[in-house]
TIZATI-117086 format. One line per field, with one value per residue (C-alpha): residue number from 1; x, y, z. Coordinates in Angstrom, 2 decimals. Layout:
BEGIN
seq [NUM, ...] $
px [X, ...] $
py [Y, ...] $
pz [Z, ...] $
END
This chain:
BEGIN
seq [1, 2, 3, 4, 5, 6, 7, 8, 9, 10, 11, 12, 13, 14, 15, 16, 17, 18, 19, 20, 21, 22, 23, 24, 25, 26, 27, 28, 29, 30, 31, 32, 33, 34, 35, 36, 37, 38, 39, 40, 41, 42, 43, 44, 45, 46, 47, 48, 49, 50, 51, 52, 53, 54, 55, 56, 57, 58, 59, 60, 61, 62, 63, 64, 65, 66, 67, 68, 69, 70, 71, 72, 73, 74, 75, 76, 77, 78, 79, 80, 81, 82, 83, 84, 85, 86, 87, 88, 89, 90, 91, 92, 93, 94, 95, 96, 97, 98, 99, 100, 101, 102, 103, 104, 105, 106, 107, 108, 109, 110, 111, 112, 113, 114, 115, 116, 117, 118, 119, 120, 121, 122, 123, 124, 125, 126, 127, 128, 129, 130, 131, 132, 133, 134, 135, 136, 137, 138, 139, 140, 141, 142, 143, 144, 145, 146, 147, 148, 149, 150, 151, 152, 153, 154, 155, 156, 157, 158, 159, 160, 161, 162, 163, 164, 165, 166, 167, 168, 169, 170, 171, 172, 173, 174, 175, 176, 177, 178, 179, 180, 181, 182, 183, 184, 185, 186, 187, 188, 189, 190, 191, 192, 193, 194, 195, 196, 197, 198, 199, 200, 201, 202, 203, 204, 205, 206, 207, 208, 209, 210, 211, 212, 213, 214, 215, 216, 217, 218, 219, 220, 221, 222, 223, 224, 225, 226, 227, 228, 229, 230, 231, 232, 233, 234, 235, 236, 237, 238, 239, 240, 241, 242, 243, 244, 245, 246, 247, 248, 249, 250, 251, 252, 253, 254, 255, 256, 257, 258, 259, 260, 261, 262, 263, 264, 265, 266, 267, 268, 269, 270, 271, 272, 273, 274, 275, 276, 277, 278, 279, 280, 281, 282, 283, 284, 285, 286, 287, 288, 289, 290, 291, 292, 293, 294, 295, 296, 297, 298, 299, 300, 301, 302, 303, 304, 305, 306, 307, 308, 309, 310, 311, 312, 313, 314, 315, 316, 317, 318, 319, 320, 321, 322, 323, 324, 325, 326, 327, 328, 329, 330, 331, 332, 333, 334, 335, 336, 337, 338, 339, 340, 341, 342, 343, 344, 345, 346, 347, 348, 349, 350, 351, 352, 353, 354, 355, 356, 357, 358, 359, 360, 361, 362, 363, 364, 365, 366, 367, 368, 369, 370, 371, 372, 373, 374, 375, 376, 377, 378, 379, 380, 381, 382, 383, 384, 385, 386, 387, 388, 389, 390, 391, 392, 393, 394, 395, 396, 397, 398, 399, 400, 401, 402, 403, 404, 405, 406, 407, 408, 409, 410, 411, 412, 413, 414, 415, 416, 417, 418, 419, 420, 421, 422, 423, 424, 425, 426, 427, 428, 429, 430, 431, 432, 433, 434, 435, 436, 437, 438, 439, 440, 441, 442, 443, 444, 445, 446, 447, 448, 449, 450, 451, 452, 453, 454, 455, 456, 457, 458, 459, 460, 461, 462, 463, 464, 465, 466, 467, 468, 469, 470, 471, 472, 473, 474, 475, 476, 477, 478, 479, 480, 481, 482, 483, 484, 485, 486, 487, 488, 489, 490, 491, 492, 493, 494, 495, 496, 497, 498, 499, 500, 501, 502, 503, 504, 505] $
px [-12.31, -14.92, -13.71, -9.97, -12.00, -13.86, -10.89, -8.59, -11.45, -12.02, -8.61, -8.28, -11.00, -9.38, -5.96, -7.40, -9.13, -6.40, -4.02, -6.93, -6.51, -2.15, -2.80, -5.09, -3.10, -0.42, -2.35, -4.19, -0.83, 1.41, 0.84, -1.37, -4.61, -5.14, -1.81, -3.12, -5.77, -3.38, -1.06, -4.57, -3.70, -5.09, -8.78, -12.23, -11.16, -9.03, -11.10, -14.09, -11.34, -9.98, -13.74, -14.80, -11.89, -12.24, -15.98, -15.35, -13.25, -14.06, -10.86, -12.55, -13.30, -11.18, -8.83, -10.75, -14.06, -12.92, -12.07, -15.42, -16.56, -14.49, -15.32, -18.97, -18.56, -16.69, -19.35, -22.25, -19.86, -18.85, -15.13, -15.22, -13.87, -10.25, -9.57, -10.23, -13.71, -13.38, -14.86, -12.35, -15.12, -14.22, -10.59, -10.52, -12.41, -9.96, -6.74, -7.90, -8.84, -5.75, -3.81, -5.24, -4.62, -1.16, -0.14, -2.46, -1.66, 2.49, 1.91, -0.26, 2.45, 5.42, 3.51, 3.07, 6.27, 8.51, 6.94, 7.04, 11.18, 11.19, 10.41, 12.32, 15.37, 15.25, 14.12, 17.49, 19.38, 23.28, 22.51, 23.21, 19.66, 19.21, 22.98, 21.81, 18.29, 20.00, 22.09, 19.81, 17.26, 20.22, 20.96, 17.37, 16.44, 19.26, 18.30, 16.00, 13.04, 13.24, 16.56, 14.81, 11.53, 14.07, 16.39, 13.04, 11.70, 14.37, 15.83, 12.34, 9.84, 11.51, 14.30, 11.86, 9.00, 11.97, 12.53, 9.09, 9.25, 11.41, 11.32, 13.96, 16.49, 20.08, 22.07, 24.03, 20.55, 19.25, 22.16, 22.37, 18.61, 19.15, 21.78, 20.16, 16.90, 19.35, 21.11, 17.82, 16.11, 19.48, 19.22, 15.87, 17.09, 17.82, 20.08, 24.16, 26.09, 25.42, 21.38, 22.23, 24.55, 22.02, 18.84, 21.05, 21.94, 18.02, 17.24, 19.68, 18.76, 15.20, 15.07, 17.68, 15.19, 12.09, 13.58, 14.90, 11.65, 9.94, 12.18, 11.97, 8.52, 7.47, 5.55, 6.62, 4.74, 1.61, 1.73, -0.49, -0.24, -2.61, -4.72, -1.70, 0.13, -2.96, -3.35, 0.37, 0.76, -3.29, -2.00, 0.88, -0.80, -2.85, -0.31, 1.65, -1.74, -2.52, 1.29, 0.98, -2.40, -2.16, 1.18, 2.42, -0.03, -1.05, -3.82, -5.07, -8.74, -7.29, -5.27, -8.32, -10.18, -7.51, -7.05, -10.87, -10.98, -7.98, -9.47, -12.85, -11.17, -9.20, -12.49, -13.83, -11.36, -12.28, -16.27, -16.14, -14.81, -17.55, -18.87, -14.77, -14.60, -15.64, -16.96, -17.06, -16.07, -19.64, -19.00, -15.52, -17.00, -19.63, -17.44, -14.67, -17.83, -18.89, -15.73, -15.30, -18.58, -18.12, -14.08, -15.96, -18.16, -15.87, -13.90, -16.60, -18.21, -14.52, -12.64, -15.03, -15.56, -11.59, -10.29, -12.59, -11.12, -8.33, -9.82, -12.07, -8.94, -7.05, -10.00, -10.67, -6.92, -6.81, -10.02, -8.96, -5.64, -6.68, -9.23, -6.25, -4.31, -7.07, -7.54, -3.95, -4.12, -7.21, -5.21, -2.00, -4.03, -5.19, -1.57, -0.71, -3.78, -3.62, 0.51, -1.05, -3.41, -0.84, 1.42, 3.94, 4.89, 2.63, 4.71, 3.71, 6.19, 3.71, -0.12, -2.67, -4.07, -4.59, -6.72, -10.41, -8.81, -11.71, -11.15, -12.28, -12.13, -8.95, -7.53, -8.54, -6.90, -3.84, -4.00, -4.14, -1.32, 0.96, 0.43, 0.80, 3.76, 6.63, 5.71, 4.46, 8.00, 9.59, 7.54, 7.64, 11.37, 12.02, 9.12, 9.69, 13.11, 11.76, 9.07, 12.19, 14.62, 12.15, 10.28, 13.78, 14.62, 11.34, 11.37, 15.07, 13.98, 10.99, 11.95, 14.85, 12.35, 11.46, 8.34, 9.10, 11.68, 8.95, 7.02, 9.52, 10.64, 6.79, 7.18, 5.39, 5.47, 7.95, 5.13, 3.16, 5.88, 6.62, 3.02, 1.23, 3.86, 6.61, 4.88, 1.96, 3.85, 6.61, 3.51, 3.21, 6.21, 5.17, 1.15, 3.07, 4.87, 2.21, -0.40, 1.61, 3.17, -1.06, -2.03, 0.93, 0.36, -2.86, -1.14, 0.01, 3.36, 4.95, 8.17, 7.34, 3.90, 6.08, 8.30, 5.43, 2.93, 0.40, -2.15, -2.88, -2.89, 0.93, -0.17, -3.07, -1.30, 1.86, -0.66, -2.34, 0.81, 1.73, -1.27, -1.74, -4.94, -6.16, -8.97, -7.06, -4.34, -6.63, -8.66, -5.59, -5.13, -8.50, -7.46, -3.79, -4.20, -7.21, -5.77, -3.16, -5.41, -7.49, -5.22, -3.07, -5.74, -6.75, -3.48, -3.74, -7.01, -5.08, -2.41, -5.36, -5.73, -2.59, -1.43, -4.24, -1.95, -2.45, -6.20, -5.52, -3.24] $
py [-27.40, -26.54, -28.82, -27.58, -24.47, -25.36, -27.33, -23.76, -22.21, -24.47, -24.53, -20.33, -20.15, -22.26, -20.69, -17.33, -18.02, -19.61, -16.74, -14.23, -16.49, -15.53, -11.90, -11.10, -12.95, -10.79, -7.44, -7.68, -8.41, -5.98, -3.09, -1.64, 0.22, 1.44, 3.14, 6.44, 6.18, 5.36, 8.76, 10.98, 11.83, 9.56, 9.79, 9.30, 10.59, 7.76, 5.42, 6.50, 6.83, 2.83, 1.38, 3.38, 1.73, -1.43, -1.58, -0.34, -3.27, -5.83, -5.96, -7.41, -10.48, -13.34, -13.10, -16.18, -14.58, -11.26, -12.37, -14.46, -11.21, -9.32, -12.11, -11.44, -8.33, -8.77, -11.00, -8.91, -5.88, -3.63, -3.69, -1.80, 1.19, 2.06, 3.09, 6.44, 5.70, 5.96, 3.47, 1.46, 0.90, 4.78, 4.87, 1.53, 3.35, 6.41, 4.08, 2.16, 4.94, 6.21, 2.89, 2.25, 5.33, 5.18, 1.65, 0.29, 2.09, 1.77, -2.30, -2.22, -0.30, -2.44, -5.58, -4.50, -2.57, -5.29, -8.38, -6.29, -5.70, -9.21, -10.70, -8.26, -8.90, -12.41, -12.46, -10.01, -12.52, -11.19, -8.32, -4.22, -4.16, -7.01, -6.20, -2.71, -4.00, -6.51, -3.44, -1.13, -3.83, -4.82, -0.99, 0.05, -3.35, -2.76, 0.97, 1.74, 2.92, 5.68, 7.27, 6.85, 8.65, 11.82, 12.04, 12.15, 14.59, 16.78, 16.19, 15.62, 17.36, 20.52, 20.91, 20.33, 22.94, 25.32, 24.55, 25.04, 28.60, 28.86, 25.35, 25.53, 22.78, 23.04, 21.89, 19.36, 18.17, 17.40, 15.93, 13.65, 12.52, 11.69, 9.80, 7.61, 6.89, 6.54, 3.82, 2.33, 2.08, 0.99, -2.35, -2.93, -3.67, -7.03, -6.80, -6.24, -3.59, -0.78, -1.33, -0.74, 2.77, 3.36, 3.30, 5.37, 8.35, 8.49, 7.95, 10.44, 13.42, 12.89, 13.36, 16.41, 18.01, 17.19, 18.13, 21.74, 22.06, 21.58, 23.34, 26.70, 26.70, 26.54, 23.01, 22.59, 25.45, 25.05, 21.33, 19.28, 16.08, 18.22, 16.48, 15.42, 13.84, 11.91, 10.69, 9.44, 7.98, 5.99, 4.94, 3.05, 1.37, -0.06, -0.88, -2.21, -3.96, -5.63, -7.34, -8.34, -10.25, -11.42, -10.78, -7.62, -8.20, -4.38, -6.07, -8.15, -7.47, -7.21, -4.16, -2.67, -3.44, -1.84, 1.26, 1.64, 1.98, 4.42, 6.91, 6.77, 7.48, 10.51, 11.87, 11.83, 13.93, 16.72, 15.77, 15.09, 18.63, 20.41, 17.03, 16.64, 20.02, 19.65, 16.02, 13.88, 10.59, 9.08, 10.20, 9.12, 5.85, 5.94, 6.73, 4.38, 1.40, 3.19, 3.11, -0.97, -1.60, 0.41, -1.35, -4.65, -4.02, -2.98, -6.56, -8.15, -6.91, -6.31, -9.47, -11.72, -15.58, -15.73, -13.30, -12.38, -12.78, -11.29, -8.50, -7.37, -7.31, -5.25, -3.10, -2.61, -2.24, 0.55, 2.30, 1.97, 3.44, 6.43, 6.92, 6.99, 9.65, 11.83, 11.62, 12.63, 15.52, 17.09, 16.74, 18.06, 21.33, 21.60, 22.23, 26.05, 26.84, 24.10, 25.49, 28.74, 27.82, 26.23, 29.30, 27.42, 24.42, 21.96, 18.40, 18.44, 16.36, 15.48, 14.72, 12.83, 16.35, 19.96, 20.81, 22.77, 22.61, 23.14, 22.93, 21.75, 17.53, 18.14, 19.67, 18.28, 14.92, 16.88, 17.53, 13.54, 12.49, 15.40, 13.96, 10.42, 10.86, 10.60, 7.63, 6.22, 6.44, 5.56, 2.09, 1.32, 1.52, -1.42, -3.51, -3.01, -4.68, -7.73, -8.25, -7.80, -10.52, -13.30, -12.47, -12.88, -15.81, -17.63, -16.85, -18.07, -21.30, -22.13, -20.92, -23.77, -26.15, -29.14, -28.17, -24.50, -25.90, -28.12, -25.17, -23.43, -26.43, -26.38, -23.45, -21.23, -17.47, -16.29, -14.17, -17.06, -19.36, -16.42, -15.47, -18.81, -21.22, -19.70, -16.28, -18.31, -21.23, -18.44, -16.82, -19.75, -18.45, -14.55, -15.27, -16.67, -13.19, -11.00, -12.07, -11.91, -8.11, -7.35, -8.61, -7.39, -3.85, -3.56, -3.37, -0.15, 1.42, 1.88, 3.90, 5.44, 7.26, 8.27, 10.09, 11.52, 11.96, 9.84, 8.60, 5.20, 1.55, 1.51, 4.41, 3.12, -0.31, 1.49, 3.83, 0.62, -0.93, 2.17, 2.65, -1.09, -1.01, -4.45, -2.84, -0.89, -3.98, -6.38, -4.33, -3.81, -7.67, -8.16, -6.00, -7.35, -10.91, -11.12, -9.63, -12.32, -15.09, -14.24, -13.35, -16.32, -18.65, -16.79, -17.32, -21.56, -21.15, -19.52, -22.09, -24.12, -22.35, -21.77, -25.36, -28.32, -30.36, -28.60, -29.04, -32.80, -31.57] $
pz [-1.48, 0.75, 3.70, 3.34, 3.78, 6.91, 8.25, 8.01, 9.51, 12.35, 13.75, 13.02, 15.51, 18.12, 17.82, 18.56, 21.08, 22.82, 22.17, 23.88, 26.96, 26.83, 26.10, 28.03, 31.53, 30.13, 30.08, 33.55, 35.06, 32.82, 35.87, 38.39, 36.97, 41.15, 40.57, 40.20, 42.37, 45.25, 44.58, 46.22, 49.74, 51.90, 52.93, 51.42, 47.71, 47.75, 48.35, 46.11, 43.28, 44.08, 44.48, 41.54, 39.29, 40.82, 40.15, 36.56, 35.78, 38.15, 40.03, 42.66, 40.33, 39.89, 36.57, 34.72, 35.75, 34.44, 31.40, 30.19, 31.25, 28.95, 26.11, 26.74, 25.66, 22.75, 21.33, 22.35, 20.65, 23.56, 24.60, 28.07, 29.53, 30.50, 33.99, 33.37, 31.85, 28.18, 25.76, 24.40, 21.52, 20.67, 21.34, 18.54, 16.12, 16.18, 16.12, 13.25, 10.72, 11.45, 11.17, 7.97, 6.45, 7.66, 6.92, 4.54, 1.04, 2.23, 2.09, -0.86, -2.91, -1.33, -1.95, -5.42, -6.67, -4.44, -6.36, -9.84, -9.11, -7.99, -11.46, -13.65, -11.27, -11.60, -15.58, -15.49, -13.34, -12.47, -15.09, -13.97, -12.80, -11.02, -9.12, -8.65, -7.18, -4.97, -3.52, -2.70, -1.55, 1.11, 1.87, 2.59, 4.89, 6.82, 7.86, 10.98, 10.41, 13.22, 11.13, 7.49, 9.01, 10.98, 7.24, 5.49, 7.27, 6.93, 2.90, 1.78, 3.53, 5.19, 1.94, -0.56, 1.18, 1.09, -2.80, -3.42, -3.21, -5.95, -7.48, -10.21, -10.68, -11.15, -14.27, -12.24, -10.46, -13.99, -15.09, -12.13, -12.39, -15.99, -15.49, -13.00, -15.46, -18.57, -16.97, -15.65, -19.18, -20.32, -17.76, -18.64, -22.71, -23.73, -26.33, -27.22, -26.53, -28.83, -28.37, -24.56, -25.33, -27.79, -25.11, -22.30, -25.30, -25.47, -22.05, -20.95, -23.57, -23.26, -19.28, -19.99, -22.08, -20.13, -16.72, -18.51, -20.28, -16.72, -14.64, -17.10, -17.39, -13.81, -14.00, -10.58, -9.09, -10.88, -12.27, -14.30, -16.83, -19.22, -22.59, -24.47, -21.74, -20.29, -24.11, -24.96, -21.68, -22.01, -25.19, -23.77, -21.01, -23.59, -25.62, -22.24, -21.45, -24.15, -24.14, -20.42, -20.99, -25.08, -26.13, -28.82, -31.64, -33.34, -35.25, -32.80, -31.53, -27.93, -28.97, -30.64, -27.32, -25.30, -27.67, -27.37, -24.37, -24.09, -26.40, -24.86, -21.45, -23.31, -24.32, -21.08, -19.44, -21.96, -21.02, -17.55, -16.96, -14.77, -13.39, -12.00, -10.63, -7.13, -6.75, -3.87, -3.44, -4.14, -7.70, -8.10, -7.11, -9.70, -12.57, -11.86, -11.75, -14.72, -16.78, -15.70, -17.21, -20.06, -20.63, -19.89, -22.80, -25.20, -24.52, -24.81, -27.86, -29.92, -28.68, -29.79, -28.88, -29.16, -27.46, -25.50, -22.40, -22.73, -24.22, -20.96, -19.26, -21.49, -21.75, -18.33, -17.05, -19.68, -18.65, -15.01, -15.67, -17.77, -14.89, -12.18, -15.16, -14.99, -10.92, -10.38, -13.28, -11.06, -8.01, -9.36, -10.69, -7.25, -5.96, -6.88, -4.79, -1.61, -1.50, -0.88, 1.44, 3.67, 3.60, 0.83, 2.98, 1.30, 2.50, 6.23, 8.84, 11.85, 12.14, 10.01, 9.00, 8.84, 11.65, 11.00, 6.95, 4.50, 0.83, -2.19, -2.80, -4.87, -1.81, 0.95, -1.26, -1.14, 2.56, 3.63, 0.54, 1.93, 5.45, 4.81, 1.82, 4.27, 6.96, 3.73, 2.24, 5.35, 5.76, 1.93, 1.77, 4.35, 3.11, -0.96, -0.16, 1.65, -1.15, -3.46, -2.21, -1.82, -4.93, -6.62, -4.84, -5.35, -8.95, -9.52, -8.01, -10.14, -13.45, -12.65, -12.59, -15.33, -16.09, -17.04, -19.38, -20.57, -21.22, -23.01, -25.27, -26.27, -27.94, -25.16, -25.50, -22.78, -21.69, -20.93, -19.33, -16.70, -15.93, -15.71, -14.76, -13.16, -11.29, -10.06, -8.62, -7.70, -5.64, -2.77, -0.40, -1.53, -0.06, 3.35, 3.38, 2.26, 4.18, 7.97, 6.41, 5.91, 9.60, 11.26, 10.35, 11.40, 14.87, 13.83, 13.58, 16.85, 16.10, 12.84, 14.24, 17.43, 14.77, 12.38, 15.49, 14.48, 17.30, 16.41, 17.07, 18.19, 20.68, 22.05, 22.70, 24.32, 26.76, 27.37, 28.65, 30.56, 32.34, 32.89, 31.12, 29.90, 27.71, 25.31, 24.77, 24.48, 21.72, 20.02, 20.10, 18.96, 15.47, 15.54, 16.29, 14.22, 11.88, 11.50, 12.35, 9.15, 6.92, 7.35, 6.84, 3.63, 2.96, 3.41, 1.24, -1.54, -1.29, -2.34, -5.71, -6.52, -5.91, -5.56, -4.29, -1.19, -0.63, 0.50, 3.09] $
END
């Protein structure tokens, strides 16, 4: 394994390098950085102004000198200056924050939710679900981002601020809504007819009552998930937890494990009360290594030389999830008072923040999620349908294989056929996807931070371009193109894992 490792690494190196050579020919030829410089009336200022630029960059250098020049620097850590004197070092650090924040948690969430429909659409194959899945996956990776990010903007952000002030919903609005989740727990059941009808009644009356309930009572004013709802809802993620990892067993030390650490996590949030009040991020750190430990232990000591295993991971996803209940709870509390602060127009359209905003760590938390929840959307919507249609396709094509029948005729839980036969081999065309989506987006978002107004990578590469700036293209290469460089060859190494096979290749 190591030498498929080295080999991967070896030829990543080279490849880059190579493509540093094409770029950057490219950028010192895309336009004229003198350009400027040569609009000054004629006379001494325009001269200082041309031999000053020229000196900056070395335009008096030839291009292949110019750019071991350039290559120097990157390997001794300094990226230059643009034309007008700025360090590109800087201008990188700026883009990339915001690039990250911008981009990073919409793939994570498509990446996840896309391969999570993928499996339950093709365990569902030619059902309602998977035919309403296959839709909308074809409606929403058909739409331009640039018109998803302007309707968003106005049905989401500007209509929903406006809603806000009185936030009551309409008998037709609930209706509507629980129609849609009645006839999505109603695809989910496996069963005949009447068990279906059966699960939409309940689906549909339940989400009637809630929404009412919710609507009449102001929740969405002044929301929170409260004690009871952070309990029932910890309870089954363990419950959900336990199934995923061991199977549905109520006496089995896993679920006792899981349970465990549920309650201890529901204690906690009545504990934890001042310490949660105004922490900082140090401390959310703390407690969530905290509560892994703590999970970890309870698995080990409850699930025994047996179960052990699967027992610290039912334990710790539990703990881990409560922890995330009792994050958004604070935040949500937070929202009656951050509303106010921003004058009742909490969902902001343009920026990566409130400027000179000072709040507490619950706020400030809602500042950057009310920032980044539309270009979030807007990205997630296009990607969770790619991650959709191949998961489905890839799944489809390996749960038709002889060896998951094999598996099945053994007498294999279905659980276990679907998780460690067909999902992992299922995985090998997903990691080719996944890991080009994760390096191409650390270029940035070119046309959905022109429509949100974020300054990032996309920026700096298109006023790079503009002002025929090699510096400020060839740093964002350096993050784009490594990016992709990297994470493709992680990509070849996890081949390795998932299939050995592939390690002799």
């Amino acid at each position: 394994m190591l030498a498929f490792i080295a080999r991967r690494l070896v030829v990543s190196v080279l490849v880059f390098l190579a493509a540093t050579v094409v770029v950057f020919l490219m950028a010192v030829n895309v336009g004229d950085p003198l350009a400027e410089a040569r609009q000054l009336p004629s006379g001494p200022a325009q001269e200082s102004a041309i031999a000053e630029i020229t000196e900056r960059m070395n335009l008096d250098e030839p291009v292949y000198i110019r750019y071991f020049l350039w290559l120097g620097g990157v390997l001794t850590g300094d990226l230059g200056v643009t034309a007008t004197g700025h360090s590109v070092n800087a201008m990188l650090e700026n883009a990339v924050g915001a690039t990250l924040q911008l981009v990073l948690g919409a793939t994570v969430l498509s990446i996840v939710i896309g391969i999570s429909i993928g499996v339950i659409s093709a365990l569902r194959q030619y059902s309602g679900l998977d035919l309403s899945v296959t839709f909308a996956a074809f409606l929403f990776y058909s739409l331009p981002v640039f018109w998803v990010g302007t309707l968003l903007k106005q049905f989401v952000a500007i209509d929903l601020n406006n809603w806000l002030a009185d936030p009551t919903l309409a008998l037709w609005v609930i209706g509507l809504v629980a129609l849609f989740v009645a006839l999505f727990c109603a695809s989910l059941v496996v069963g005949d007819r009447r068990t279906r009808l059966t699960t939409f009644a309940v689906g549909f009356l339940g989400m009637v009552a809630l929404l009412w309930a919710l609507s009449e009572t102001g929740w969405f004013a002044d929301p929170g998930l409260g004690v009871f709802v952070i309990a029932v809802t910890a309870i089954a993620g363990a419950v959900g937890f336990t199934t995923l990892f061991s199977g549905l067993d109520w006496n089995s030390p896993v679920m006792r494990a899981a349970m465990t650490a549920a309650v201890a996590g529901i204690v906690c949030a009545l504990v934890l009360d001042p310490v949660l009040a105004d922490p900082n991020l140090a401390t959310i750190g703390l407690l969530a290594l905290i509560t892994a430990a703590v999970c970890f232990a309870f698995g080990w000591v409850i699930g025994g030389e047996l179960y052990r295993r699967s027992a610290i991971q039912a334990a710790m996803w539990t703990g881990l999830f409560t922890g995330a209940l009792i994050f958004v709870d604070r935040m949500l509390q937070s929202f009656a008072s951050y509303s106010e602060m921003k004058g009742g127009r909490p969902v902001s359209t343009i920026g990566a923040g409130t400027p000179n905003f000072e709040g507490t760590f619950w706020q400030s938390g809602l500042d950057s999620v009310g920032h980044l929840a539309l270009p979030t959307l807007a990205l997630m919507l296009i990607s969770l349908a790619t991650y959709t249609r191949y998961t489905r396709a890839s799944m489809l094509e390996v749960m038709n294989q002889d060896y998951v029948r094999t598996a099945r005729a053994k007498g294999l839980p279905e659980r276990a056929v679907v998780t460690r036969h067909s999902l992992r081999n299922g995985l090998i065309p997903i990691t080719t996807l996944t890991a080009y989506d994760i390096g191409t987006v650390m270029g940035g978002a070119v046309v959905t931070e022109t429509v949100f107004g974020w300054r990032a990578m996309g920026r700096m590469l298109l006023d790079g371009i503009q002002n025929g700036d090699p510096g400020p293209i060839m740093a964002f290469f350096l993050v784009a193109g490594g990016a992709i460089v990297v994470f493709n060859m992680i990509a070849d190494i996890t081949y390795g894992f998932l299939d050995p096979r592939i390690r002799q290749a």
